[in-house]
N, C-alpha and C positions, 0 to 999 in steps of 0.2 A: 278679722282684719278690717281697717275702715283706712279709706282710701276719698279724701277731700268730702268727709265727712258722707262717704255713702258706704255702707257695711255691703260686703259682698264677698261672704263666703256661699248666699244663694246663688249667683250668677259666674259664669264663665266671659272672658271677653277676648275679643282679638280685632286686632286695626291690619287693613288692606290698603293697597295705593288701588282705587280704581280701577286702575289702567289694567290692574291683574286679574282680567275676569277668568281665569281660570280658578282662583285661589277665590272668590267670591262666590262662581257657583258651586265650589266644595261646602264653603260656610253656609251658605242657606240648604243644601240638600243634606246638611247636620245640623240643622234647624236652629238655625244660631237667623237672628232679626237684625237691621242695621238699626241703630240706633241714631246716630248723628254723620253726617261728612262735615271736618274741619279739617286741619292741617298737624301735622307732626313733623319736626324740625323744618319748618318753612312747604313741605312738601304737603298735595292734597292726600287726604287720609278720609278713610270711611272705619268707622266705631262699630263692630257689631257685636250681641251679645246673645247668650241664653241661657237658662237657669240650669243649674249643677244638677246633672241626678245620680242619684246614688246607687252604688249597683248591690 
């Protein structure tokens, strides 16, 4: 699958509002990294991501 020209069937991704730091410290203690904070639909967003493993 390539997605604006980045292949990422290695990585897993999921976007947060900030403000949700409940759902944020779930994503880092499942070891998932922020990658970027920008916006999604006008709204601030944090990008985080971590590499797929395989079971």
């Amino acid at each position: 699958m390539q997605f604006a020209g980045i292949i990422l069937e290695q990585f897993v991704a999921c976007i947060f509002d900030p403000d949700n730091t409940a759902s944020v410290n779930v994503a880092l203690k499942c070891r998932y990294r922020e990658i970027t904070r920008t916006s999604y639909k006008g709204l601030p967003t944090i990008l985080f991501e971590r590499e797929r493993t395989t079971a």
